[in-house]
C-alpha positions in Angstrom: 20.8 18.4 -13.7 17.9 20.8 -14.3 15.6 18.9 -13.0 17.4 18.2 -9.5 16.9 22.2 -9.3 13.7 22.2 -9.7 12.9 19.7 -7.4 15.1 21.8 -5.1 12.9 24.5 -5.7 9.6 22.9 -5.2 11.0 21.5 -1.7 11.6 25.2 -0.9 8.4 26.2 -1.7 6.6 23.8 -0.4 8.5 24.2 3.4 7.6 27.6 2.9 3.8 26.9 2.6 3.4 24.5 5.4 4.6 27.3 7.6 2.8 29.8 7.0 -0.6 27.6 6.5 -1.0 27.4 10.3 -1.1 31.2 10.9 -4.0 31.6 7.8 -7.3 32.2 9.8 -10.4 30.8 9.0 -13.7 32.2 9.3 -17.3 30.5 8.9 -20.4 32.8 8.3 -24.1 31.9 8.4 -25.9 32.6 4.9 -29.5 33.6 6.1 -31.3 32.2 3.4 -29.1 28.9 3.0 -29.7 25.9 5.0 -27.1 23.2 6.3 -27.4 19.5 5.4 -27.3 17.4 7.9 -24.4 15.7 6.4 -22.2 18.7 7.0 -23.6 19.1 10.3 -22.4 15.5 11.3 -18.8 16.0 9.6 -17.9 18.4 12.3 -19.4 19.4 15.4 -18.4 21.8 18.2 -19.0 21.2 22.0 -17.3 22.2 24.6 -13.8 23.1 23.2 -13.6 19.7 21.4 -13.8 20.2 17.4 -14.3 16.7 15.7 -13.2 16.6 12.0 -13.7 13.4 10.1 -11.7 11.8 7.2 -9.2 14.6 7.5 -5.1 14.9 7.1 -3.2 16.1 10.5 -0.2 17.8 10.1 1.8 18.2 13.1 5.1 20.6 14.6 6.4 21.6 17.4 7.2 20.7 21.3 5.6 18.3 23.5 5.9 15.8 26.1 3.0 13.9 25.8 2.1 11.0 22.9 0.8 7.8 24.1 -1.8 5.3 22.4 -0.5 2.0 20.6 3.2 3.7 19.8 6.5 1.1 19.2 9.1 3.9 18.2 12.0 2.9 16.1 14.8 5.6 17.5 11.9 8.3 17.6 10.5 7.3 14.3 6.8 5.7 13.9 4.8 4.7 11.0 1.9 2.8 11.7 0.3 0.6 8.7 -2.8 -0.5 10.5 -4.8 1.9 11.9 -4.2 3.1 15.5 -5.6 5.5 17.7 -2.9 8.4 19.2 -3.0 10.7 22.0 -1.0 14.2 21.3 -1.1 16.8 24.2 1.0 20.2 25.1 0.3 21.1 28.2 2.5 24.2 28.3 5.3 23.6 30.5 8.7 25.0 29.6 7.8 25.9 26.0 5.2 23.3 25.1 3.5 24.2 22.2 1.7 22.4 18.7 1.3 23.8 15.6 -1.9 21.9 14.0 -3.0 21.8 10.8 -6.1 19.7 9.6 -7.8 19.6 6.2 -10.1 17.2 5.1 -14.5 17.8 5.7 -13.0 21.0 6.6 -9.9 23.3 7.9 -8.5 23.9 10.9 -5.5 25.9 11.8 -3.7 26.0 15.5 -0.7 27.7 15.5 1.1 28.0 19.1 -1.3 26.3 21.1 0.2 25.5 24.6 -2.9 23.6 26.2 -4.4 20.8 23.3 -5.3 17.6 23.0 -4.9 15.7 19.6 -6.8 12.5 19.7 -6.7 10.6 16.3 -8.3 7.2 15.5 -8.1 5.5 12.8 -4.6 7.1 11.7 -2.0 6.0 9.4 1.1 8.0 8.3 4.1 9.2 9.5 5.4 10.9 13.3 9.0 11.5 14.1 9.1 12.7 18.2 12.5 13.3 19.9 11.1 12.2 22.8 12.0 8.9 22.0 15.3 9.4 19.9 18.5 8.2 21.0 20.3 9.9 18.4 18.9 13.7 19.0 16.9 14.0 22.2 14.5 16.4 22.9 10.7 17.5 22.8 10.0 18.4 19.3 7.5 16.6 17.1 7.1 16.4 13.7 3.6 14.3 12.2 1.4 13.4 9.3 -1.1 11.5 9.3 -4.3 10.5 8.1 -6.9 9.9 10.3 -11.0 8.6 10.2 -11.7 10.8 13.1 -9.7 13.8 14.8 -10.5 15.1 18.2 -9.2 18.5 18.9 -9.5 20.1 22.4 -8.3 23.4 23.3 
């Protein structure tokens, strides 16, 4: 019985955490005297609004309209086991908006984004979107997934 409690507990606290992750900034500051690899420099790059993170883990709330790629829902549940490329966009129309969070080479944190563009290949894991539910419809998306690449455009 004890330990159904703390399990309870750990649930809790873990909720907790992947709440207020998202609205942690990050910060990146250039040592003068240190030199990047050019390893690190190829993990992630920057042009144009489009940040590319590589072998990373996507975590993934809040309202959209938008997923396509290779998607067959099961009653707004998907769980790809071979790896697929997916297409995850807000646009901000009535309330559209992501929460991202994506660790891996390194962090990134997008909390209430209303215009983004997720673009994963090589994911696996698990996305629940309402948008396809015939139980509760509705915009909201919840995802995890772990991807080769990860596109994100703001």
């Amino acid at each position: 019985m004890k330990r159904k409690g703390n399990i309870l507990k750990f649930l809790v606290i873990l909720a907790i955490l992947i709440l207020i992750i998202p609205s942690i900034q990050t910060t990146s500051t250039e040592l003068p005297n240190i030199e990047k690899s050019e390893t690190e420099e190829e993990k992630k790059t920057e042009t144009g609004g489009t940040i590319l993170y590589t072998d990373c883990t996507v975590w993934i709330s809040g309202k959209c309209k938008s997923v396509w790629g290779a998607l067959t829902w099961l009653f707004g549940f998907y769980c790809p086991l071979l790896k697929k490329q997916l297409w995850i966009q807000a646009t901000g129309q009535e309330g559209e908006k992501l929460n991202v969070l994506v660790t891996g080479d390194g962090v990134g944190t997008y909390y209430d984004y209303e215009n983004i563009l997720i673009h994963l290949s090589g994911a696996t894991g698990l996305m629940y979107w309402f948008g396809k539910s015939w139980i509760f419809p509705g915009d909201r998306i919840f995802a995890r997934a772990k991807a080769d690449r990860c596109w994100v455009t703001v």
